[in-house]
C-alpha positions in Angstrom: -16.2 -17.5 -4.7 -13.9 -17.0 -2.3 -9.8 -17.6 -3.8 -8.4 -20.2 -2.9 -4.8 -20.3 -0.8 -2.0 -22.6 -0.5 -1.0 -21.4 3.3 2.4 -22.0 5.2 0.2 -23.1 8.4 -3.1 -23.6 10.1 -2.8 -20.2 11.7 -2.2 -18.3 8.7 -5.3 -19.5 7.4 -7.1 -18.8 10.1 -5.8 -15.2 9.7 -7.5 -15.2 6.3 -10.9 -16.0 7.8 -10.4 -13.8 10.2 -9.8 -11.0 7.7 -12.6 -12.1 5.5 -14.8 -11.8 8.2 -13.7 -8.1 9.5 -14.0 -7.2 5.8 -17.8 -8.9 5.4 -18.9 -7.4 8.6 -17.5 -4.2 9.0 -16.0 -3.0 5.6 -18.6 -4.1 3.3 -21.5 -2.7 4.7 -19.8 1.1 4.7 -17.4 1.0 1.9 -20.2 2.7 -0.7 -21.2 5.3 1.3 -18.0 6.1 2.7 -16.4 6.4 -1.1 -19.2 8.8 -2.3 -18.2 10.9 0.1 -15.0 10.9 0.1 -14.4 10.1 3.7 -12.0 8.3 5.6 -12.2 5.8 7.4 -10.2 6.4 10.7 -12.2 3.8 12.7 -12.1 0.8 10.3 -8.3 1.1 10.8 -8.7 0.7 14.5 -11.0 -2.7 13.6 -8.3 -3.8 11.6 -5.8 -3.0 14.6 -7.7 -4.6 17.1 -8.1 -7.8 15.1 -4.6 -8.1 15.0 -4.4 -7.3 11.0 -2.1 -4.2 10.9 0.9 -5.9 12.9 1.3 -9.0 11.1 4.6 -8.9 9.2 6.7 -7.6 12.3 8.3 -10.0 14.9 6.2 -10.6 17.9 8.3 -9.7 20.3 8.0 -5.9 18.8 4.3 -6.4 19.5 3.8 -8.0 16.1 2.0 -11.1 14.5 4.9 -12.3 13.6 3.7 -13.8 9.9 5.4 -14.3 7.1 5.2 -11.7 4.2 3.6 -14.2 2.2 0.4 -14.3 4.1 0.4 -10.3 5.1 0.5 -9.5 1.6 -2.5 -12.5 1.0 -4.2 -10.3 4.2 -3.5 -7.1 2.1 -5.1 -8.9 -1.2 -8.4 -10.0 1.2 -9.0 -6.1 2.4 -8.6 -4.7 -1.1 -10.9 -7.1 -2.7 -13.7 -4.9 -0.3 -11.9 -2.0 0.3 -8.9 -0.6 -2.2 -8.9 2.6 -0.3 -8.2 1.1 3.4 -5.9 -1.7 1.6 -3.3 0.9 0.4 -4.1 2.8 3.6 -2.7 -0.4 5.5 0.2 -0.9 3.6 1.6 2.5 3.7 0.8 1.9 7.5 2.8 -0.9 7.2 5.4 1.0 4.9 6.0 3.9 7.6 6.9 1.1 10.5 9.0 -0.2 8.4 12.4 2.0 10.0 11.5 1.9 13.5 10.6 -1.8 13.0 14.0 -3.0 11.5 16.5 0.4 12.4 15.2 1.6 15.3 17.0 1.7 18.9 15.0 -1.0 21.6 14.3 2.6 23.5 12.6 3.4 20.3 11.1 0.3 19.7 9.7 -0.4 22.8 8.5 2.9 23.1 6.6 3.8 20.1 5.9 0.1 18.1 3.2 -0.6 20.7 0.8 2.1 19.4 1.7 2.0 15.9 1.3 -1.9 15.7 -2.2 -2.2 17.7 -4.0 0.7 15.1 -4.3 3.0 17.9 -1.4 5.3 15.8 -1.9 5.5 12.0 1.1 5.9 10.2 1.9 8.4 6.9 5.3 7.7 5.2 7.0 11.1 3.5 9.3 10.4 1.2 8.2 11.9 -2.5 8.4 15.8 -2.5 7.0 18.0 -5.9 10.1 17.1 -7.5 11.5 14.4 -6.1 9.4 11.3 -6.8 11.2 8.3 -8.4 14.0 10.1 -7.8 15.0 9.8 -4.3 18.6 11.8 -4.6 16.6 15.0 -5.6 14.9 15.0 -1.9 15.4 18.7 -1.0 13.6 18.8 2.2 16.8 19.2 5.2 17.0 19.1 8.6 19.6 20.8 10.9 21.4 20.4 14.1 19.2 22.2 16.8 21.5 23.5 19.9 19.4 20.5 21.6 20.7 18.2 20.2 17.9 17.4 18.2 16.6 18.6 14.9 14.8 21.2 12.7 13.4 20.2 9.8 12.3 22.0 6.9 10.2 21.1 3.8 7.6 19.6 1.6 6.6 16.4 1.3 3.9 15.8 -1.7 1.6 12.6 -2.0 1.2 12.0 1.3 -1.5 9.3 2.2 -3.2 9.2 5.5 -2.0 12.7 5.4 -3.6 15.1 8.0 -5.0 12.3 9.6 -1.9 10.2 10.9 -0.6 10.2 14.4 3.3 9.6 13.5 4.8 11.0 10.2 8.0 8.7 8.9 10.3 11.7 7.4 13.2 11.5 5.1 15.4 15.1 5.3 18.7 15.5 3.9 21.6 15.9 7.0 24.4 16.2 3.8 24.8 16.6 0.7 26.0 13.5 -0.8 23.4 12.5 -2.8 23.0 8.5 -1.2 24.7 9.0 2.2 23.1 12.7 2.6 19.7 11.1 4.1 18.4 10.4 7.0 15.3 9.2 8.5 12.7 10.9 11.7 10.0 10.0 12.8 8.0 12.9 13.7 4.8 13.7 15.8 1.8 15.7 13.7 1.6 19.0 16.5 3.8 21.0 14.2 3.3 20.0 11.0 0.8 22.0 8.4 -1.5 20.4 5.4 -1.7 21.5 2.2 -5.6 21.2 1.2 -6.0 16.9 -0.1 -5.8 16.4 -3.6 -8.7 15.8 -5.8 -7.8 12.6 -7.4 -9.7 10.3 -9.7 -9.7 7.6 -7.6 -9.3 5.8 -3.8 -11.6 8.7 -2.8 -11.3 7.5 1.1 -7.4 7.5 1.2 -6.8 11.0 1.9 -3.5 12.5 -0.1 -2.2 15.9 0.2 1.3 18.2 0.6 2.7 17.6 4.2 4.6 20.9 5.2 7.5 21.1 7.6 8.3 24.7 8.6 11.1 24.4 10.9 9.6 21.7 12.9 11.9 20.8 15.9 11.8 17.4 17.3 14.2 15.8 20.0 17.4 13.5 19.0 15.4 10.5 19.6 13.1 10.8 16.8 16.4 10.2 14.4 15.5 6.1 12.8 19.0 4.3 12.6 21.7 6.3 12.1 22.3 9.8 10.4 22.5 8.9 6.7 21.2 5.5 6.6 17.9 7.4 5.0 19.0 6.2 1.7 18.9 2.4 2.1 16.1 2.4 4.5 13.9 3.8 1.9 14.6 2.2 -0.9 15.1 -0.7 1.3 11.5 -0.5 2.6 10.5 0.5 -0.7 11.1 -3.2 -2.2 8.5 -4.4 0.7 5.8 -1.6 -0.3 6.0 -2.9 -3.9 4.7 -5.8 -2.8 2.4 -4.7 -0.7 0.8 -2.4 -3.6 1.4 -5.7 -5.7 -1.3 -7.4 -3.2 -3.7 -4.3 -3.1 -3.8 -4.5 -6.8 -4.1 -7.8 -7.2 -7.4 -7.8 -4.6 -8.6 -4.7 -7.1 -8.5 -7.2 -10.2 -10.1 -10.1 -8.2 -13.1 -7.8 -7.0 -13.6 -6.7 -10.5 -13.2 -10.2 -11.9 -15.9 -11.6 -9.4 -18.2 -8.9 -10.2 -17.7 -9.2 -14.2 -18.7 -13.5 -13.3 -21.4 -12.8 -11.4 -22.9 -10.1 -14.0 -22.5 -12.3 -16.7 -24.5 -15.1 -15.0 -27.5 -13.1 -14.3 -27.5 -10.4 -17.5 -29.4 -12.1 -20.2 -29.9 -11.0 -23.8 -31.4 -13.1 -26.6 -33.1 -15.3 -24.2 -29.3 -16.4 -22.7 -26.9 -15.2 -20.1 -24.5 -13.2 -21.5 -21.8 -15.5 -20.1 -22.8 -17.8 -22.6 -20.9 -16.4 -25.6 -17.7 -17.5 -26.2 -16.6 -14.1 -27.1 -17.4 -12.8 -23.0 -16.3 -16.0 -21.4 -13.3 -15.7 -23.1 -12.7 -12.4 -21.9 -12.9 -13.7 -18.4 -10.4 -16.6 -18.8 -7.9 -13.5 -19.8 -9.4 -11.5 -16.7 -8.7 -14.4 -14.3 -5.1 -15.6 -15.9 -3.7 -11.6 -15.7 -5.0 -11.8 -11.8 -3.6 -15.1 -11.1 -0.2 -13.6 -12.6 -0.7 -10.9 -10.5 -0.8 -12.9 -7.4 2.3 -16.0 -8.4 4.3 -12.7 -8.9 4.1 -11.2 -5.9 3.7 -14.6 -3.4 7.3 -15.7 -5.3 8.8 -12.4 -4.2 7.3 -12.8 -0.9 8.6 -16.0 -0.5 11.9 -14.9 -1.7 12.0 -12.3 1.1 10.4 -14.4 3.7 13.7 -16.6 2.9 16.2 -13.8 3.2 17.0 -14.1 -0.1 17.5 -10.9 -2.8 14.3 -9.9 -3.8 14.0 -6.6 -5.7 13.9 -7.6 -9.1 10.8 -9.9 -8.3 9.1 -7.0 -6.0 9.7 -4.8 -8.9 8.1 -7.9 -11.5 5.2 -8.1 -9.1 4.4 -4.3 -9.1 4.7 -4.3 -12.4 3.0 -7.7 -13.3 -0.2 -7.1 -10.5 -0.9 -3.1 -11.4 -1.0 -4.0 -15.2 -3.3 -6.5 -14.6 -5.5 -4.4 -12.4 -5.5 -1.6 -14.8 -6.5 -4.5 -17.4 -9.1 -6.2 -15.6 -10.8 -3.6 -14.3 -11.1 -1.7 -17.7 -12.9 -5.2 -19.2 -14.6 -5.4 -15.9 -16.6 -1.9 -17.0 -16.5 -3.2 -20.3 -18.1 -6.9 -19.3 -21.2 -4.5 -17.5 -21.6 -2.1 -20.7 -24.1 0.6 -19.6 -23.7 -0.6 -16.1 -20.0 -0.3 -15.7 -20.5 3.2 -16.5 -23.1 4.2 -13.7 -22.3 4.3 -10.2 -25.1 1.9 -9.7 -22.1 -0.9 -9.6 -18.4 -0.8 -8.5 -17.3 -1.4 -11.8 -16.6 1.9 -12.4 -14.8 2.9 -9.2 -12.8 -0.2 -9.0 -11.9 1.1 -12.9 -10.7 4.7 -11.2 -8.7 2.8 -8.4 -6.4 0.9 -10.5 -5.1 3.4 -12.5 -2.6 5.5 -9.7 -1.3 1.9 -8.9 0.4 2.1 -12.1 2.2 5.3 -10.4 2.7 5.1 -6.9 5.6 3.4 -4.9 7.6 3.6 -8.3 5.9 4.0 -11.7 5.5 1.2 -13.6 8.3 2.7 -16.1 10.9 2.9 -12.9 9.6 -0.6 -12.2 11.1 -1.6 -15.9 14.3 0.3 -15.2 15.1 -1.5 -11.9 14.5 -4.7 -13.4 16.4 -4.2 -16.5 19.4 -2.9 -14.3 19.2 -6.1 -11.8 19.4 -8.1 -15.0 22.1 -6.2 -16.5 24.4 -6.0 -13.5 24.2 -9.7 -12.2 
């Protein structure tokens, strides 16, 4: 059953529709296949592009949709609930416009937002490093004055999603070495750059991650985002906004699971009843369904706050928090809810199970997410 939305306007529910019918037509039918082997799915990003789904939260005179966070990130929830892999893909998408978007000169703006907004440029955004992950003052990777003008940068980026595959690579390099005013931000074509081999993770087997290397790349003076050392508070600035949009991915994981658990309980009959008739089971689904509605008040409030300009990062750090729990939560009783089932890859079950667990880690582990909330509480 499909969820149902309280949305700002008519349009923004047309927008979820829309996205439900992209994700029934031309997710669904290739998300198995494309999982099992570990592909990904470069054109399904262009389907989302062309449908308008990969520019909403951006102004539309930047070539946006010009929506309100709190139906992108209901947009975000609708592709993960089909496709958890190309939901996080999207987001980070999102994530490495984020500079340009608000930072960025109108030269850069009206030169490169066209591409990256339509889906014809995917987007990777290098931040973490090997040691530097929730630690963003420990970034070691630098770039220098070339005689140019421009810059050289050198590094390793670690983590990377849509790595190897992206058109434009959002960069943070130190230009000094104070530790918050030492960053700065570049947005940087792929020629140049080198891949370490992608990681072979548990989970989101068609969202590509591996080691981005930068050995003395050079790229001209208009590829520096904002100003030299603004890197600092444009990533943890954008960082607040990809909370939230991990927040909706998850929370799309735990409804998937959820709906699957229902529907297997309805049909799976033992002792001459469907399982869904003990109270034991159909208990277990009412905690299922209240940990993913939680999931999803968290992060729409935090949305909402931001959509009003208001201070949000306490909440985006709640929703994160709240949403990935969940999904780690529901998915585990989802496998649990299937027995034998859950276990095979005859069902979902058991790759929605693997999905969930890296949202407990990325954009901010879970224990980070505890520390920035206990510090906006004990500082206001």
């Amino acid at each position: 059953m499909p969820v149902q939305r309280l949305l700002p306007t008519t349009e923004s529910a047309d927008l979820i529709e829309l996205t439900r019918d992209v994700c029934r037509r031309s997710l669904a039918p290739v998300v198995d296949e494309t999982e099992r082997k570990g592909e990904m799915p470069r054109e399904t990003y262009r389907t989302l592009g062309q449908a308008g789904l990969l520019s909403l939260p951006y102004p539309e005179d930047l070539g946006g949709g010009g929506q309100p966070q709190e139906v992108y990130l209901q947009v975000i929830e609708e592709i993960a609930s089909t496709w958890m892999s190309v939901a996080v893909g999207a987001s980070v998408h999102s994530l490495s416009c984020y500079p340009i978007a608000t930072m960025g000169s109108r030269e850069q703006q009206e030169t490169f937002l066209p591409d990256m907004l339509s889906g014809e440029k995917l987007g990777a955004y290098c931040l973490s490093e090997p040691q530097a992950g929730s630690d963003v003052s420990a970034i070691s990777t630098r770039a220098r004055r070339a005689d140019d003008g421009g810059w050289v940068l050198r590094g390793r980026k670690a983590w990377i999603s849509n790595a190897g595959h992206a058109d434009f690579y959002t960069v943070f390099a130190r230009t000094g070495d104070d530790p918050t005013k030492g960053l700065s931000c570049f947005l940087v074509p792929p020629d140049d750059l080198t891949f370490a081999e992608p990681e072979k993770k548990m989970g989101l087997a068609s969202d590509p991650v591996r080691e981005v290397i930068l050995d003395d790349v050079r790229v001209g003076p208009d590829r520096l985002v904002g100003e030299e050392g603004m890197g600092m508070k444009l990533a943890l600035t954008a960082l607040d906004s990809g909370r939230l949009g991990i927040a909706a991915a998850a929370t799309g994981l735990g409804q998937a699971a959820l709906d699957l658990a229902i529907a297997y309980a309805r049909e799976r009959k033992q002792f001459g009843r469907p399982i869904a008739d003990n109270q034991g089971l159909a208990f277990l689904l009412a905690d299922m369904e209240t940990a993913v509605s939680s999931g999803r008040t968290a992060y729409l409030h935090a949305a909402r706050l931001r959509d009003a300009g208001m201070p949000f990062t306490k909440e985006a750090a709640v929703a994160k928090l709240t949403a990935t729990d969940a999904a780690m939560r529901v998915t585990t009783d989802a496998v649990q809810v299937l027995g034998g089932a859950g276990y095979t890859q005859d069902f979902p079950a058991e790759r929605f199970f693997r999905d969930a667990k890296v949202t407990q880690i990325f954009e901010g582990t879970n224990q980070i997410q505890r520390l920035v909330i206990s510090r906006q509480l004990l500082t206001a």
